[in-house]
N, C-alpha and C positions, 0 to 999 in steps of 0.2 A: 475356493477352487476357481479356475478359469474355466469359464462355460462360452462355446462359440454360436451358441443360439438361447432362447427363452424360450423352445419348443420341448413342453414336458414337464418347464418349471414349473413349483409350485409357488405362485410368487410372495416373497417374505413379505412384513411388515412394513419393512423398511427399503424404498427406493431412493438411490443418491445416484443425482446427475453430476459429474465429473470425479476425474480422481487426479485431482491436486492436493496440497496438502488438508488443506477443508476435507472433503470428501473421504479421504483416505483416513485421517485423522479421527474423522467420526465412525468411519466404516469399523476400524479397530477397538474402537472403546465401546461401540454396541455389542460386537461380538464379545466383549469382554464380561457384559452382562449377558451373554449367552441367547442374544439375540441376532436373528439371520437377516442380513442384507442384500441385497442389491445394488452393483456398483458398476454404475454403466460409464464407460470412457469412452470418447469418440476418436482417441487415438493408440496406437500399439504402444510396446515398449519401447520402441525405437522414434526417431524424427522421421515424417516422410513427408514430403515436398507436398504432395498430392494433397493429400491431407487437412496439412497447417495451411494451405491456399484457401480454404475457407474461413481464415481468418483475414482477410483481404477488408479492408474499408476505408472512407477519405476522414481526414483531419480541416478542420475548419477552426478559422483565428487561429490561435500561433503556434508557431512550430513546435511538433510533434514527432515522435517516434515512427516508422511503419508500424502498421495496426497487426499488417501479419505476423511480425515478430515481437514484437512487443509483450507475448505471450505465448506460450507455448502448448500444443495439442498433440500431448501425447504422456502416456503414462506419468504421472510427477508433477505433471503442471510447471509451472512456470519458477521447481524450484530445481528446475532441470538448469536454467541460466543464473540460479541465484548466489551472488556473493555471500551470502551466509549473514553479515551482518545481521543483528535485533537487539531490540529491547520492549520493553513493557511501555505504553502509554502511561506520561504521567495521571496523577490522582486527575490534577486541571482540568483536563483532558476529557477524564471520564465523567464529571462531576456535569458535561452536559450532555451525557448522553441520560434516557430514560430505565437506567437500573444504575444500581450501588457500585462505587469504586470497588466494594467489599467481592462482590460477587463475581465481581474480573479476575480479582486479585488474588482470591484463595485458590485459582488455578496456576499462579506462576509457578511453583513448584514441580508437577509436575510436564507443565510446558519446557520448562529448562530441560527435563530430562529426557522429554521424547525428540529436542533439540539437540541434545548432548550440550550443554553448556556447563564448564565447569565452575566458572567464576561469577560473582553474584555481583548484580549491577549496582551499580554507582549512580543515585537518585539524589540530585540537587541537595550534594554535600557544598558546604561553605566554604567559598573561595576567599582570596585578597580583597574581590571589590564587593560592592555593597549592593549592587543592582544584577549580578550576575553568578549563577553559584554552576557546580560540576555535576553532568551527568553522564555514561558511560555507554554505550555499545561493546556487544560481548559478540564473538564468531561462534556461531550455531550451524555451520552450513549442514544442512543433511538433505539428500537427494531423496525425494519419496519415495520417489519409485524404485528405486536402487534398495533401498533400506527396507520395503516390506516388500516386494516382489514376491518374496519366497513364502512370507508370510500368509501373504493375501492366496498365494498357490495352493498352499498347504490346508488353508481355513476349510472346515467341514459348513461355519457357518455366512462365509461371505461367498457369494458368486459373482466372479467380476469378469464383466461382458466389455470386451473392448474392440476396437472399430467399430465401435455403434455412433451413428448421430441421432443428437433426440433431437425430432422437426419441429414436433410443438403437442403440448399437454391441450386437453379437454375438459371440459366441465360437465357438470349436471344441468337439467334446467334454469336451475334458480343461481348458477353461476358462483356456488359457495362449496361443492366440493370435487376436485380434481377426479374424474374419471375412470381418465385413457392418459397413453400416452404411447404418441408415432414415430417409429423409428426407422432408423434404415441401418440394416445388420448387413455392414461389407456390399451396399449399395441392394439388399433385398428388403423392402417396406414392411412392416410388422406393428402390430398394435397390441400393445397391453393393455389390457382391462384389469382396471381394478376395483376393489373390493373394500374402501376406506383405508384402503394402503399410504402411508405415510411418503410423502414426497418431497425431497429435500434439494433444491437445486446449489448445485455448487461450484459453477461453473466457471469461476475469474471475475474480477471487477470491471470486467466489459461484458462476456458474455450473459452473464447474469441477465443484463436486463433486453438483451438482444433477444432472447428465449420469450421471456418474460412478453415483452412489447409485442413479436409476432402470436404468441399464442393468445393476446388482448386484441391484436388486429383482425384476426382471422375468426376470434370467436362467434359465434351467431347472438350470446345472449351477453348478460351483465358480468360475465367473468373478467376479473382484474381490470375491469371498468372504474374510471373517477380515481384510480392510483396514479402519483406520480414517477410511473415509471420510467427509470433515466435521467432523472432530473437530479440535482446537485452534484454532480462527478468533479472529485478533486483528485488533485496530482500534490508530488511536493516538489514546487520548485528549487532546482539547486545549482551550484555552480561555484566559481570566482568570484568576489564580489569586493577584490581590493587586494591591499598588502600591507606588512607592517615590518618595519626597521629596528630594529633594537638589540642586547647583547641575548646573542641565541640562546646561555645557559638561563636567563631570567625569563624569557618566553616560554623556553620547554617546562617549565616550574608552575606558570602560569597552569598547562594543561595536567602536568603531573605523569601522563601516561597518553601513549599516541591514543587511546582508544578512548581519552575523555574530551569531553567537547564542553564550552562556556554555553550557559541555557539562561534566560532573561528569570528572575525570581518569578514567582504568582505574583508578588505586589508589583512587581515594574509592569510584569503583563496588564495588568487589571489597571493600576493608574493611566499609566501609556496608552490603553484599549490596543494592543496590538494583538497579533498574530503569535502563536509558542514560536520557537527558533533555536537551531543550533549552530555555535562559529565551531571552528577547529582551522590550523595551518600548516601550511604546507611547504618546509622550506626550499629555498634555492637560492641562486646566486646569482641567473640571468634568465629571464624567462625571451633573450630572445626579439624582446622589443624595448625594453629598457635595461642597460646593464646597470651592477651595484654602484659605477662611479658616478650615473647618469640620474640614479633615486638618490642618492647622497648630496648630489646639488639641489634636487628638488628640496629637500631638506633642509639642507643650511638657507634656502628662501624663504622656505614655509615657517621653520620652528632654529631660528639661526643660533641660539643658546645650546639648544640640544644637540644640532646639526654639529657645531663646533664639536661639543664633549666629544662625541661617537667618533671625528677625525681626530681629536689629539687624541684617544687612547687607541687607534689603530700603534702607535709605535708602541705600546707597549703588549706588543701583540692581544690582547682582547678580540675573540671568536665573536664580530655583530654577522646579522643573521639578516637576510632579508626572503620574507616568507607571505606565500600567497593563502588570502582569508577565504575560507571556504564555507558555504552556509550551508542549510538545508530549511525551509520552512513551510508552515503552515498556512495552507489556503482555504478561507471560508467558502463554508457550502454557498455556492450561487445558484441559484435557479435558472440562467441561462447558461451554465456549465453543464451539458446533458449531449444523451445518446440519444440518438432519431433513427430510423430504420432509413432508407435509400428508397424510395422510387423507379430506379433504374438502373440498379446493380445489385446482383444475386449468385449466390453460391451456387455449384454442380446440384444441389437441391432446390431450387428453385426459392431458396430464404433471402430475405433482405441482408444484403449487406450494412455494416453500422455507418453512421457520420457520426461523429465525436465533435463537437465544439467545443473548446476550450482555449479560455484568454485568462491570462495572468491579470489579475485583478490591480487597482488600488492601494490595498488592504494589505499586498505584497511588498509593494515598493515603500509605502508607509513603514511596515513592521521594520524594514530595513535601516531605515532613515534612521527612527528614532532609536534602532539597538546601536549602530554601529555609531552613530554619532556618540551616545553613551558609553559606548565601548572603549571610543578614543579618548573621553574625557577622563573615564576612569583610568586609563593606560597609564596616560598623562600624569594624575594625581599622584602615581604609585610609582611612578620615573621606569617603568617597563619600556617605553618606546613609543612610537609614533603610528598611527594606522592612516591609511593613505585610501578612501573610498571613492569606489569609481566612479565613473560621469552616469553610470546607468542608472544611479540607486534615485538620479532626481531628475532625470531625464527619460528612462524609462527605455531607455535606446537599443536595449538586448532582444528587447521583441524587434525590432527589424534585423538581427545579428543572424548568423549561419549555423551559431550554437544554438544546442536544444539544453535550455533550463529544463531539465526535468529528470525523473528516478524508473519509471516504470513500475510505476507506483499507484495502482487503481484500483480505486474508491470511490465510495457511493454513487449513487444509480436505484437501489434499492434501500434508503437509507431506513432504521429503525428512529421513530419517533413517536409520540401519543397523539399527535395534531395529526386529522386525520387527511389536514390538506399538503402534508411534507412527507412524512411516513409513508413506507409500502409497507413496512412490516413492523410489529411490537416489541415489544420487549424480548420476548421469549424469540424471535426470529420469525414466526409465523405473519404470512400474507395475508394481509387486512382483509376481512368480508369472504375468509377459505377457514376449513375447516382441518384440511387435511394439509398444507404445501407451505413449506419453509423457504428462508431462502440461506444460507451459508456461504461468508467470505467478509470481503474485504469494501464487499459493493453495499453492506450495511451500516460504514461508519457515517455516523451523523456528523464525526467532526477526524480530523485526519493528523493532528498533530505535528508530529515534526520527525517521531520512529517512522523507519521501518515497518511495514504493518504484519508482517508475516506470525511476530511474535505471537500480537492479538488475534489474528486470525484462527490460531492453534488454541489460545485461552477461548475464544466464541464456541469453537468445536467443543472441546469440552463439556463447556456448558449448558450446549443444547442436547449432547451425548446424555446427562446428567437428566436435563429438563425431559426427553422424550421416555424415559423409561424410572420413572418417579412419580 
């Protein structure tokens, strides 16, 4: 039910800060076990300007999205802008985080369905070359707050409190169990006290640790002290990253279906030591700064055997294709990749606003090198066509560009791991050295692959849905 104050409540078991899909996700499958919620949102069901301006903060090293938008505050979360695209983290993937690919993975099923997905993904099925196999993205888009609105209304066992901001949680003395927690309900201050009430923070893969950090900075004692809170925040870089020449029907064959993409094998990964990665292309015929007549010479310079073929079977009309490479890849967790709170920029509440540092690593431009160089040898081998990589991938030259490499794509901040100098939170999601306060999203991946994270994000709910009432 929507409740427009906590005056009266009787407070549940369970408190969840945000209602994105995290939030919402868990909010639903608690009640499912017929247990009552608490589902505070800091925005309506609508956008309001007002608002989403508390998500105001500066970007540091390379260019980046606005912070304000970048994210969304208000009912839905941020799957209110979401293209829909997902898929599952490979096993790879999961195999270095601190629980069982097993434990992920016996949730896809019904993640697909709270996603609406009807077709089942395509996981590094066997291609033509020998270094690179098929893996698929599937269209899931569902609006959350669209989709249980009515739900969440109707619930005798959810009460979800929205235009609320939470300022920052409290501790006990000894700084191991969550207390209080201070609000501000439509700009009036309110304090919950609680009673070893369950605290789930689920606020986005930035805010997360923004909460997190100020209720560390303002506390008086040991609470969420010695975590690294903020620290290793990935994105996935993506973009353009070249083109390739050849007879369009044998490239399209290559992918099999627009919604499959080339992914590096676990052996090329693990030999190579690179980064996970996804290619896909995108055709056309002039992007505008080189026309088809203009790459076709490039060609006959570069690969003059091949070049020729592709012009003498223009007279026998043969459809060649020239098409832009599109990646998407994996960025390791850095340590100076992290959120910091602001010194001198604050919200209508008097909260620090974020700095986000974030530079596109090494590790990125590497991963590139050696797939896409392999890419082209193997094209080669199998007479598909020519790939044409750009000056960035060894130059590195897109960090000074106008383009923004990236997805809107936020991750860790709060990452789970067993080392107690990396980790904020364990296995289970729970905050190191708390008794009572989780954290839920996308700001727990140890490692970020190359998906979409939304998928996982929905298999994490789950699980912690599973783990809190078991």
């Amino acid at each position: 039910m929507i409740i427009k104050d906590i005056d009266n409540l009787e407070l549940p078991e369970y408190i969840i800060i945000g209602g994105g899909p995290a939030g919402i996700t868990l909010a639903i499958q608690l009640e499912k076990k017929n247990r009552k919620v608490l589902l505070i949102e800091a925005g309506g069901r609508e956008f309001n300007e007002k608002i989403q301006s508390h998500y105001k903060g500066d970007v540091y090293g390379d260019k980046y999205f606005d912070l304000e938008y970048t994210r969304l505050r208000y009912l839905g979360g941020s799957s209110n802008h979401w293209g829909g695209n997902c898929a599952p983290l490979d096993r790879y993937d999961i195999e270095k985080w601190p629980l069982n690919f097993n434990e992920i993975d016996s949730f896809k099923k019904e993640t697909k369905n709270i996603l609406e997905i009807k077709n089942n993904f395509v996981k590094n099925e066997s291609s033509i070359f020998n270094s690179f196999e098929l893996s698929s993205i599937e269209n899931g888009y569902v609006n959350f707050g669209e989709k249980y609105y009515d739900q969440l209304k109707k619930s005798q066992n959810i009460f979800l409190l929205m235009e609320t901001s939470v300022l920052n949680l409290e501790s006990n003395e000894n700084g191991k169990e969550v207390t209080s927690i201070n609000l501000k309900i439509k700009n009036k201050s309110k304090k919950i006290i609680l009673n070893l009430n369950k605290v789930i923070v689920a606020c986005g893969g930035l805010e997360n640790s923004r909460l997190l950090l100020w209720s560390k900075e303002i506390s008086k004692n040991s609470f969420l002290k010695n975590l690294p809170i903020g620290k290793y925040w990935m994105e996935h870089p993506s973009g353009e990253i070249g083109h390739c020449i050849g007879k369009k029907d044998v490239v399209e064959k290559v992918f099999k279906k627009k919604n499959y993409f080339l992914v590096p094998s676990e052996n090329f990964i693990k030999n190579e030591k690179i980064n996970n990665v996804r290619f896909s292309v995108q055709f056309w015929e002039a992007n505008g700064k080189k026309s088809l007549k203009h790459i076709l010479k490039d060609l006959v310079c570069l690969a003059p055997n091949y070049g020729k073929k592709i012009i003498e079977s223009f007279s026998n009309q043969v459809v060649h294709c020239v098409s832009a490479i599109k990646f998407s890849v994996e960025q390791k967790p850095k340590i100076e990749n992290d959120i910091t709170l602001s010194k001198t920029k604050f919200d209508k509440y008097k909260i620090p606003q974020i700095k986000l540092n974030w530079n596109i690593g090494d590790d990125v431009f590497f991963t590139l090198k050696k797939s896409l160089e392999k890419l082209g040898q193997e094209f080669i081998e199998n007479d598909i066509g020519r790939i044409g990589i750009d000056k960035y991938v060894y130059d590195q030259s897109f960090k000074k560009a106008n383009d923004i490499f990236a997805n809107h794509h936020h991750m860790g901040g709060t990452i789970m791991s067993n080392l107690d100098n990396v980790g904020v939170v364990d296995q289970n999601l729970r905050v190191k050295n708390t008794s009572n306060l989780y954290v839920l999203g996308s700001s727990v991946f140890p490692t970020g692959g190359h998906f979409n994270p939304t998928f996982t994000i929905v298999q994490l709910s789950l699980r912690l849905a599973k783990h809190l009432t078991t």
